[in-house]
N, CA and C atoms as a LAMMPS dump frame, in Angstrom:
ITEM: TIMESTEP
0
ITEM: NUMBER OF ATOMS
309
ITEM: BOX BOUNDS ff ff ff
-5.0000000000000000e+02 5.0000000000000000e+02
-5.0000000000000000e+02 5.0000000000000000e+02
-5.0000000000000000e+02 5.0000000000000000e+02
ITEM: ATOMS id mol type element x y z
1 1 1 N -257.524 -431.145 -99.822
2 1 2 C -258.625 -431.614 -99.014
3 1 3 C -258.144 -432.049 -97.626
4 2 1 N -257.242 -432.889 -97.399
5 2 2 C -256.808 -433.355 -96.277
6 2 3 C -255.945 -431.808 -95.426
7 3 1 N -255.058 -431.321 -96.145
8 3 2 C -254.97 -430.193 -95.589
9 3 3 C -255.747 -429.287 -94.712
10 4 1 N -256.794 -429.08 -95.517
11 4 2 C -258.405 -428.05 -95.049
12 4 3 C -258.603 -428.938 -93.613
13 5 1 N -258.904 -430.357 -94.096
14 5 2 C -259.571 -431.445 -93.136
15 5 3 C -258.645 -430.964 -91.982
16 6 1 N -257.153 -431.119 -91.682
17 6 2 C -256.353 -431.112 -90.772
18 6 3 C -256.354 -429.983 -90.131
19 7 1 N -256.719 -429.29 -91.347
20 7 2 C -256.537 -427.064 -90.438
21 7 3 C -257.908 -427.174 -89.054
22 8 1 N -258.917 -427.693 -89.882
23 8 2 C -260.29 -427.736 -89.475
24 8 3 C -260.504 -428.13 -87.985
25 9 1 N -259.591 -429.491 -87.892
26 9 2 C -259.431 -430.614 -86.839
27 9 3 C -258.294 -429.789 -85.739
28 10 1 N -258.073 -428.816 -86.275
29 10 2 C -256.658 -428.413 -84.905
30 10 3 C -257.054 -426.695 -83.973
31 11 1 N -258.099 -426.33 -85.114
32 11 2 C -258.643 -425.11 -85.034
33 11 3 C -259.583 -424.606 -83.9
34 12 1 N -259.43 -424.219 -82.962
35 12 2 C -260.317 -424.085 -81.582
36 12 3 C -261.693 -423.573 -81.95
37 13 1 N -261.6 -422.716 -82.692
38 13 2 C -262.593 -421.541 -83.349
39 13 3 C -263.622 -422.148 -83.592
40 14 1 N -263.077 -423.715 -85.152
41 14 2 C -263.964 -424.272 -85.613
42 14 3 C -264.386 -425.581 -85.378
43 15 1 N -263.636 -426.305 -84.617
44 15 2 C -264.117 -427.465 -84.088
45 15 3 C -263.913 -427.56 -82.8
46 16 1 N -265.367 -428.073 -82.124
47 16 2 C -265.938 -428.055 -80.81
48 16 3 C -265.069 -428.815 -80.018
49 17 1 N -264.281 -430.127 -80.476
50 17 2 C -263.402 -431.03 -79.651
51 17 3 C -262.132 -430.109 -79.476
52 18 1 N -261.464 -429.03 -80.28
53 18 2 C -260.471 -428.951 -80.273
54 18 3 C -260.656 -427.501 -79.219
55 19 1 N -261.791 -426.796 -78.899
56 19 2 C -262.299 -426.037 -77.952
57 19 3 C -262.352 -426.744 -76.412
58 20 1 N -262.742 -427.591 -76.618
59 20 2 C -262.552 -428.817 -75.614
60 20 3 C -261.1 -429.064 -74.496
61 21 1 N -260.306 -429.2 -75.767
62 21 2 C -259.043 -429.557 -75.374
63 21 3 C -258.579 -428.301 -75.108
64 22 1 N -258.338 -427.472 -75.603
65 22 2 C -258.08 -426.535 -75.167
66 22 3 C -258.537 -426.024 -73.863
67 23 1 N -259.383 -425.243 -73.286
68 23 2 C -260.081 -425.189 -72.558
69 23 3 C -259.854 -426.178 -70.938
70 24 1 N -259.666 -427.189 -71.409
71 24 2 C -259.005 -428.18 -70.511
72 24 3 C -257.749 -428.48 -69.912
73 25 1 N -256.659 -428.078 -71.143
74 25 2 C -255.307 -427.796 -71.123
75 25 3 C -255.251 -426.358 -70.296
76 26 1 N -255.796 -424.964 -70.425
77 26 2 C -256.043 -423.774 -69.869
78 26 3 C -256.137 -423.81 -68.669
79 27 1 N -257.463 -424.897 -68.105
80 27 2 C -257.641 -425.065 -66.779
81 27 3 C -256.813 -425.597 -65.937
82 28 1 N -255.909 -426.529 -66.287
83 28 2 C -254.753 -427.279 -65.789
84 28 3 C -254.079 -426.619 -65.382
85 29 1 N -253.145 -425.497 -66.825
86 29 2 C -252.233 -424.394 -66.465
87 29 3 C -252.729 -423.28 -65.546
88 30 1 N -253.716 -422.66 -65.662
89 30 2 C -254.184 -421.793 -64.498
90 30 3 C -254.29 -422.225 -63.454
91 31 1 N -254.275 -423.66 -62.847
92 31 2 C -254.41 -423.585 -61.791
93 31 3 C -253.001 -423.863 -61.054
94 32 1 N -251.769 -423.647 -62.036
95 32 2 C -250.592 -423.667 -61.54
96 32 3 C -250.045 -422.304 -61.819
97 33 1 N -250.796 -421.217 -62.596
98 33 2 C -250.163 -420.334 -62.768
99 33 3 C -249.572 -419.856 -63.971
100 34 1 N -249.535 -421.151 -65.069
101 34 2 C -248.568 -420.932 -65.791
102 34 3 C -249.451 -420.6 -67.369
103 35 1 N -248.615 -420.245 -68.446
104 35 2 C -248.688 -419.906 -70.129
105 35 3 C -248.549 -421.355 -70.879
106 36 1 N -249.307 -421.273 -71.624
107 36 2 C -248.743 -422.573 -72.443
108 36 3 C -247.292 -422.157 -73.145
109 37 1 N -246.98 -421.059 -73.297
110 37 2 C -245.852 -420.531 -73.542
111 37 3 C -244.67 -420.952 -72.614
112 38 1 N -244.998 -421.552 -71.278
113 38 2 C -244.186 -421.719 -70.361
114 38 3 C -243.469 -423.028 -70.899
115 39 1 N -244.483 -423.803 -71.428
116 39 2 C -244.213 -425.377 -71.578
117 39 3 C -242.781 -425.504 -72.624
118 40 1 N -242.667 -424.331 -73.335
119 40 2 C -241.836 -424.784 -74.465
120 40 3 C -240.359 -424.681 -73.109
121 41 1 N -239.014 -425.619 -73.95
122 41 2 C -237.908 -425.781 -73.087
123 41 3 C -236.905 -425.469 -73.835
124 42 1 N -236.261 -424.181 -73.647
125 42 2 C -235.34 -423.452 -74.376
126 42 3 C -233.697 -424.468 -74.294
127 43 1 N -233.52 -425.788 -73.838
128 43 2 C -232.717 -426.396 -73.691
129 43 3 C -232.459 -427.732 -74.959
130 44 1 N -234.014 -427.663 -75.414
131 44 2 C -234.579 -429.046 -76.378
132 44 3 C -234.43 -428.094 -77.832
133 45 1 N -235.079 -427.015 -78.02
134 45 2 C -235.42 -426.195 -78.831
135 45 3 C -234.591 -424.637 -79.492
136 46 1 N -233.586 -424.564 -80.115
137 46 2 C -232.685 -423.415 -79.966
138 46 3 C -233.919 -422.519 -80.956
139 47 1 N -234.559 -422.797 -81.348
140 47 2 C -235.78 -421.59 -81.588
141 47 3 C -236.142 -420.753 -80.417
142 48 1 N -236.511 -421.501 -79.477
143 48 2 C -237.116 -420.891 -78.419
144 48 3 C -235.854 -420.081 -77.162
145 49 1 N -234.955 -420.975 -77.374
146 49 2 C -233.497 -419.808 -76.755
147 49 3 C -233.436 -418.695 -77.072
148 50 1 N -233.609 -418.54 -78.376
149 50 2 C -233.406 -417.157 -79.267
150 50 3 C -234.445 -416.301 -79.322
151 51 1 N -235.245 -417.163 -78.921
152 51 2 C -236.965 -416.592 -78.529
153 51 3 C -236.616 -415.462 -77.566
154 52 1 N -236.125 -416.45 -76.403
155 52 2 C -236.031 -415.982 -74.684
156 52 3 C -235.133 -414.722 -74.947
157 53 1 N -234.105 -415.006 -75.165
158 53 2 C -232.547 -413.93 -75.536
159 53 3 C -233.372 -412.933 -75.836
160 54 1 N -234.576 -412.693 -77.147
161 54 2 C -234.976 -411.459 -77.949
162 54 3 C -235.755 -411.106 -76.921
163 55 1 N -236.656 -411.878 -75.805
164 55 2 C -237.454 -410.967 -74.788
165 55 3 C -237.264 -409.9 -74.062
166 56 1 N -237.665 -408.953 -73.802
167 56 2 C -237.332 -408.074 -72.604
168 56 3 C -237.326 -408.982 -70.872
169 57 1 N -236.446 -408.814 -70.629
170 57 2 C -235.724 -409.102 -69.469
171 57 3 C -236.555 -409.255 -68.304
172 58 1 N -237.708 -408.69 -67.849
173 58 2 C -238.926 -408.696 -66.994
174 58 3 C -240.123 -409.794 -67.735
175 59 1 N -239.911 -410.105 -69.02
176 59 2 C -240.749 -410.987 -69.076
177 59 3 C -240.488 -412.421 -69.187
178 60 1 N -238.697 -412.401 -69.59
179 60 2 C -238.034 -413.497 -69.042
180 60 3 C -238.119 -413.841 -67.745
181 61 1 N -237.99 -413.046 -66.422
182 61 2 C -237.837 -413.054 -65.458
183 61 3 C -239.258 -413.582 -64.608
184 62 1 N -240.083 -412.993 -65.532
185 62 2 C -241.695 -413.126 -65.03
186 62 3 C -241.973 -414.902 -65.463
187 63 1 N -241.744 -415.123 -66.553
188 63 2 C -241.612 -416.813 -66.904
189 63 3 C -241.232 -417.642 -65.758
190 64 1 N -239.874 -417.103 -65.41
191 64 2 C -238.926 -418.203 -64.742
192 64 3 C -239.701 -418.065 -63.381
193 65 1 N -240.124 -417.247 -63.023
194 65 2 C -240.839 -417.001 -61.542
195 65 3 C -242.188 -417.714 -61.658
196 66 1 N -242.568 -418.066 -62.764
197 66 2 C -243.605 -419.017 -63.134
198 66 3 C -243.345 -419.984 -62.998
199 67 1 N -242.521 -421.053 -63.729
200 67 2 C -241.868 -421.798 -63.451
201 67 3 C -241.574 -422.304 -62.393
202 68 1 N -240.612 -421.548 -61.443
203 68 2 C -240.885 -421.768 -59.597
204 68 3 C -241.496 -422.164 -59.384
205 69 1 N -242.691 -420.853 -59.306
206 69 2 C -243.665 -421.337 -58.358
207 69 3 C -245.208 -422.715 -58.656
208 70 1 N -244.761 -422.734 -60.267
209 70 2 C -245.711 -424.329 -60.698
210 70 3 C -244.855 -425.221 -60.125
211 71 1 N -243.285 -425.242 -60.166
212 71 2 C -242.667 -426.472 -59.693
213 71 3 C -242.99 -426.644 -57.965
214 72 1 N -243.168 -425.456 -57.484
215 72 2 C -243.146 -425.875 -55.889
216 72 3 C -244.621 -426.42 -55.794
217 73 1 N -245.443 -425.759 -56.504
218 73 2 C -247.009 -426.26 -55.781
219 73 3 C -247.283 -427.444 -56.228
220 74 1 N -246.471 -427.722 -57.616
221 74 2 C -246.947 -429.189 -58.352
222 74 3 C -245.832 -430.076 -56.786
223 75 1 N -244.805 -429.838 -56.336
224 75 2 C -244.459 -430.713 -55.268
225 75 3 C -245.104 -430.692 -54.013
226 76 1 N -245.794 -429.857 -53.543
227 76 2 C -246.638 -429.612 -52.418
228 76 3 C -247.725 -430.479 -52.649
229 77 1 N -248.251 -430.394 -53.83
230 77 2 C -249.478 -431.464 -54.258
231 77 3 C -250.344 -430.081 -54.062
232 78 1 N -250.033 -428.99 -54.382
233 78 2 C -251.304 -428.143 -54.206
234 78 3 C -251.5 -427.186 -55.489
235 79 1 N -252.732 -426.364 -55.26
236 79 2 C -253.149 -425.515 -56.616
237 79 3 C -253.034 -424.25 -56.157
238 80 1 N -252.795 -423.199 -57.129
239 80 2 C -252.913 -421.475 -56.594
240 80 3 C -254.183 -421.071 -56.011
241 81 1 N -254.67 -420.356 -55.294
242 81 2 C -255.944 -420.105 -54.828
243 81 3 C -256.385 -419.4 -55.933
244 82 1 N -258.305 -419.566 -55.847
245 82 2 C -258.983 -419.532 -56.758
246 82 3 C -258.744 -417.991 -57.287
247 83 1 N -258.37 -417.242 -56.486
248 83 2 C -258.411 -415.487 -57.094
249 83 3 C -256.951 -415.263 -57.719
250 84 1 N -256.271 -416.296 -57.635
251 84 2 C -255.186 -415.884 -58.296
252 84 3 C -255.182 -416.416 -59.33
253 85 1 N -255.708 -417.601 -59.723
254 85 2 C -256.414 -418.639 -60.558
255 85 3 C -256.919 -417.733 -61.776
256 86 1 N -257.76 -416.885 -61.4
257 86 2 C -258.635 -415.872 -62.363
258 86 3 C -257.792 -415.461 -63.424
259 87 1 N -257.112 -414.728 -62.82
260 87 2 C -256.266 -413.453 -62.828
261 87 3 C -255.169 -414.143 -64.396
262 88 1 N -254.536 -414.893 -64.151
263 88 2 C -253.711 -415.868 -65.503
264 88 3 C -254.585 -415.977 -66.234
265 89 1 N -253.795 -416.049 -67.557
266 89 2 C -254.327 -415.926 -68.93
267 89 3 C -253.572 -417.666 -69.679
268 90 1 N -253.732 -418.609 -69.887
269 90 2 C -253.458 -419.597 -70.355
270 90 3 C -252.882 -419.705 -71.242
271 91 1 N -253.436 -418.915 -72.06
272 91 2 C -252.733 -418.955 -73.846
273 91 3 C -252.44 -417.104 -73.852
274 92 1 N -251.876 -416.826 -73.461
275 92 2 C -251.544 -415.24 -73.406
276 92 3 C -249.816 -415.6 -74.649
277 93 1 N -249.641 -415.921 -76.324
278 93 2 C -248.806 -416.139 -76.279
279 93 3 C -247.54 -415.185 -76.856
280 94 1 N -246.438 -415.492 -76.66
281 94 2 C -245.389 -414.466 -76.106
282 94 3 C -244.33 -414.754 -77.292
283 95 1 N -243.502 -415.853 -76.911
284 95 2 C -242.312 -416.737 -78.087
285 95 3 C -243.155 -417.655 -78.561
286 96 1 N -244.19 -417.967 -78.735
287 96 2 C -244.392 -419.236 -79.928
288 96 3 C -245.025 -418.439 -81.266
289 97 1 N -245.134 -417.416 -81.395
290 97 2 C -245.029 -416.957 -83.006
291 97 3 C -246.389 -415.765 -83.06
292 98 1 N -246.971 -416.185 -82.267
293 98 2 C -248.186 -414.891 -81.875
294 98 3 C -247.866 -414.429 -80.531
295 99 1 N -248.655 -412.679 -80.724
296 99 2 C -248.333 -412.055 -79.489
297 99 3 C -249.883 -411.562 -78.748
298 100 1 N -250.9 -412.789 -79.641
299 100 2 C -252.282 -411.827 -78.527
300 100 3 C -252.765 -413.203 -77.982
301 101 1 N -253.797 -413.217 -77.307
302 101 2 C -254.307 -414.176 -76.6
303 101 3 C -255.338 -414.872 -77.617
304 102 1 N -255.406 -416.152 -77.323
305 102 2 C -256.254 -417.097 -78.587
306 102 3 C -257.241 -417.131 -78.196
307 103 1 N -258.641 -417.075 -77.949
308 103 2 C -259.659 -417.407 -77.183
309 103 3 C -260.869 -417.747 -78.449
């Protein structure tokens, strides 16, 4: 029961708060550019090292250029413009254990 209860409570699909959060978390990252996939830190986590290592090399490369460029605008104090904004996918995920987009 508590199991079900917990699946229920984390599930975007089926509960409206957790659509919420999501959705909110998405908007944050798009407007820096980035994957929630970005957030994980291959330095804390040797899952996710081994993650990176197994990627093809352009999509490692495409990360880290993510990375950049959220770190420079988050120091500028600024956001990506709105058409580039669009264009990112939030939860597009890559190394955290799925490979399609969650929506």
């Amino acid at each position: 029961m508590l199991s079900r209860l917990s699946a229920w409570f984390v599930n975007p699909r089926r509960n409206p708060l957790a659509r919420l959060h999501r959705d909110a978390v998405a908007a944050r990252l798009r407007k820096y550019g980035l994957r929630y996939d970005d957030l994980y830190d291959p330095y804390h986590d040797l899952d996710i090292r081994e993650a990176l290592a197994r990627l093809p090399r352009e999509v490692v490369d495409a990360r880290n250029a993510r990375l950049k460029r959220a770190m420079d605008l988050s120091m500028k104090h600024q956001y990506l413009p709105d058409d580039v904004q669009v264009k990112s996918r939030g939860f597009a995920f890559r190394i955290g254990g799925r490979s399609s987009e969650d929506n």
